[in-house]
N, C-alpha and C positions, 0 to 999 in steps of 0.2 A: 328905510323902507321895512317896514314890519310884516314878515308872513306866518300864514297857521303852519301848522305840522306839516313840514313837505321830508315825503321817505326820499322822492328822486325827481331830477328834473331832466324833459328830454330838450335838449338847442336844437332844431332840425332845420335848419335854412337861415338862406338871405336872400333879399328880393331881388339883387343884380342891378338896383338903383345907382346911381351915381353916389349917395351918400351911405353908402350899405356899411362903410370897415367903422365910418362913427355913431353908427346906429348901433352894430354889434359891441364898438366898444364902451358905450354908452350902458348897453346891457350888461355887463361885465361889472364895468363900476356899481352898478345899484344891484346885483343879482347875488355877486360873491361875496361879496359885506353880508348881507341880510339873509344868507345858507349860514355864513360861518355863525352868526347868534343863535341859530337854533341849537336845542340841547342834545340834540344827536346829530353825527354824521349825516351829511344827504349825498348820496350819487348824484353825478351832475356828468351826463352825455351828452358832449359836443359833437356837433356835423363838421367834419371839415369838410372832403371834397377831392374827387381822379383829379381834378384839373390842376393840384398842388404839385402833383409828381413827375409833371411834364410829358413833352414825347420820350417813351421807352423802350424803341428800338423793336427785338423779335422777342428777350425773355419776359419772362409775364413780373411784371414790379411786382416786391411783395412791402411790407409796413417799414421793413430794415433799412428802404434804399432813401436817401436825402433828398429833403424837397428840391423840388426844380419847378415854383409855383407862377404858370402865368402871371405876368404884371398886375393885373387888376383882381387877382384874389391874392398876392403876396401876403395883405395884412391880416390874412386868417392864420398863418404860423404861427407871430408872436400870440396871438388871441388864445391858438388851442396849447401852446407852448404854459400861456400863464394858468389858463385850467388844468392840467396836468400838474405844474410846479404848486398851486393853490394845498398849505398845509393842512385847511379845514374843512374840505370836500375831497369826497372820493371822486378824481375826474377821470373819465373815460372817452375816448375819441375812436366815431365811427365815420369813414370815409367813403361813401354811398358810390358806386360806380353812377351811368348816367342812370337816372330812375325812368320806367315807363309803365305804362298800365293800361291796357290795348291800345287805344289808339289818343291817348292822355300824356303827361307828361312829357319828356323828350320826342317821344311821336307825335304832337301833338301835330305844328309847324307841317310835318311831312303829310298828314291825313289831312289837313287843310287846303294845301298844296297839289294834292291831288285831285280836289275837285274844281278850286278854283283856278288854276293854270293850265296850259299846255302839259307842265312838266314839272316833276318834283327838284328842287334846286339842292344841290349836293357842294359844301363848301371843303377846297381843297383836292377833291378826287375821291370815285369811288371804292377807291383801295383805304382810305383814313379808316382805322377801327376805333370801333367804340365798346368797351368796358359797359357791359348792362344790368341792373337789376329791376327786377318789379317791384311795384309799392310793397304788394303783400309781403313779400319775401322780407324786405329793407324792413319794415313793421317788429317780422319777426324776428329782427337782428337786433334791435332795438330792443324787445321786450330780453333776451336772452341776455345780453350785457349789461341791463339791469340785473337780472339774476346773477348771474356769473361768472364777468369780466375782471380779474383783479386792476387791483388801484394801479392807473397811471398806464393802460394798456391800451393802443390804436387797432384799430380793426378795418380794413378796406372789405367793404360788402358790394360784390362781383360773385353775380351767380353765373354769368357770361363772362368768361376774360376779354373774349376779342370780337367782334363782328363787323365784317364792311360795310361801309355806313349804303355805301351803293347796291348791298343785298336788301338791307333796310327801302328803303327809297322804291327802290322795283317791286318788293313786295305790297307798297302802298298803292304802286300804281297798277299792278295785278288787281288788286281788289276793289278798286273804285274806274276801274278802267277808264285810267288817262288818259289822253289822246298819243301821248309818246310816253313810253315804258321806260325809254333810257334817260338818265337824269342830266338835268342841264347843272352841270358844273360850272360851279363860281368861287372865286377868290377868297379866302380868309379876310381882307379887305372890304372886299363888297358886301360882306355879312358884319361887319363891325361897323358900318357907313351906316346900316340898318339898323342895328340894334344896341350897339356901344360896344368897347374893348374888350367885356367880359366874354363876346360871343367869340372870341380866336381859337376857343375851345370846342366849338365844331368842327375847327379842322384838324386837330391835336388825336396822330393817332398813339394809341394807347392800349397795353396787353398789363390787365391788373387781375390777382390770383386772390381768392376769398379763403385760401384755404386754411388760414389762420383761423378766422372765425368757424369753419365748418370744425377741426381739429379743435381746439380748444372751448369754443360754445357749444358743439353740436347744431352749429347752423346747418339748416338740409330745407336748403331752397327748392323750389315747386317748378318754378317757371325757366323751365332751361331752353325752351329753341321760341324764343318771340317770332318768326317768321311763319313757325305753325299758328300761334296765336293771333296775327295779322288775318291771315288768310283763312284761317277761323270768326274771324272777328269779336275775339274775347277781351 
């Protein structure tokens, strides 16, 4: 595969299809051959992903602590492990807390939810936290470790360490006034029944610290209390 002049390239996702790790790794084979022919280095940032790090108790995980990756994203370690090891690309690894952007992204499901149910459905209990960022923010974490980032350096981007998913959830049903405000709790189970193994990660709580990237990139994220932003409807 032959490319013009690329200075950088951004990996930002997987679809959460069934075939997702030979789709990525697919990419890989034809991507990192056809960077290393070019006649200069190209930066090349990988997404990996909170869900690699597992449940992490009360302290906030920071990039240092070893994966402990859900089953069904496992095969993104060796994937961002071989972009990092890659001697002909500058590889950098950004690992997006959950992304949202009013009521898009991660909220999407919960703003849906509130119009069309009784009751927003909250997997695992409304104490699981969830590690958040906005697009915009993630955007400019992205553009920054382009600039930035030295070779072969991971960055978790978490402008929120922590939030209960059931402060989330109430706040949906605050503003679209739901018929029942408090969330109908369901199983890690019955959202995998629904959506595939990938989804176990709804219930995975989670406290992830950005402060690597704010200290060393000068990331200074915008969007810090999403619950004003709900209830704003931004």
């Amino acid at each position: 595969m032959a490319l013009p002049r690329v200075e950088a390239v951004i990996h930002m996702a997987c679809d959460f299809a069934s075939d997702m790790a030979a789709v990525d790794r697919c990419l890989l084979d034809a991507l990192l051959p056809a960077l290393a022919a070019q006649r200069h280095r190209t930066r090349f940032i990988y997404t990996g992903g909170c869900w690699l790090f597992g449940a992490t108790g009360e302290g906030a995980t920071t990039e240092a602590i070893p994966f402990d990756p859900l089953p069904a994203f496992a095969w993104m370690v060796p994937h961002l492990q071989r972009v990092l090891a890659s001697p002909d690309i500058d590889g950098i690894v950004i690992h997006p807390a959950m992304v949202y952007a009013g009521a898009g992204g991660v909220f999407h499901r919960f703003a849906r939810e509130a119009v069309e149910r009784d009751a927003i459905r909250v997997a695992g209990g409304e104490a699981v936290r969830w590690p958040l960022v906005h697009s915009g923010d993630l955007a400019a974490l992205y553009a920054l470790a382009i600039e930035r980032a030295p070779i072969g350096e991971s960055y978790i981007g978490a402008s929120v360490e922590a939030m209960p998913v059931g402060r989330i959830a109430r706040a949906f049903a605050e503003r679209f006034g739901t018929a029942r405000q408090e969330p109908d709790i369901i199983s890690s189970a019955a959202i995998v029944a629904e959506l595939g193994e990938w989804a176990r990660g709804y219930a995975l709580d989670q406290r992830l610290s950005g402060a690597k990237a704010r200290r060393e990139l000068g990331w200074q994220p915008k969007h810090l209390d999403p619950l004003r932003e709900i209830a704003a409807r931004l």
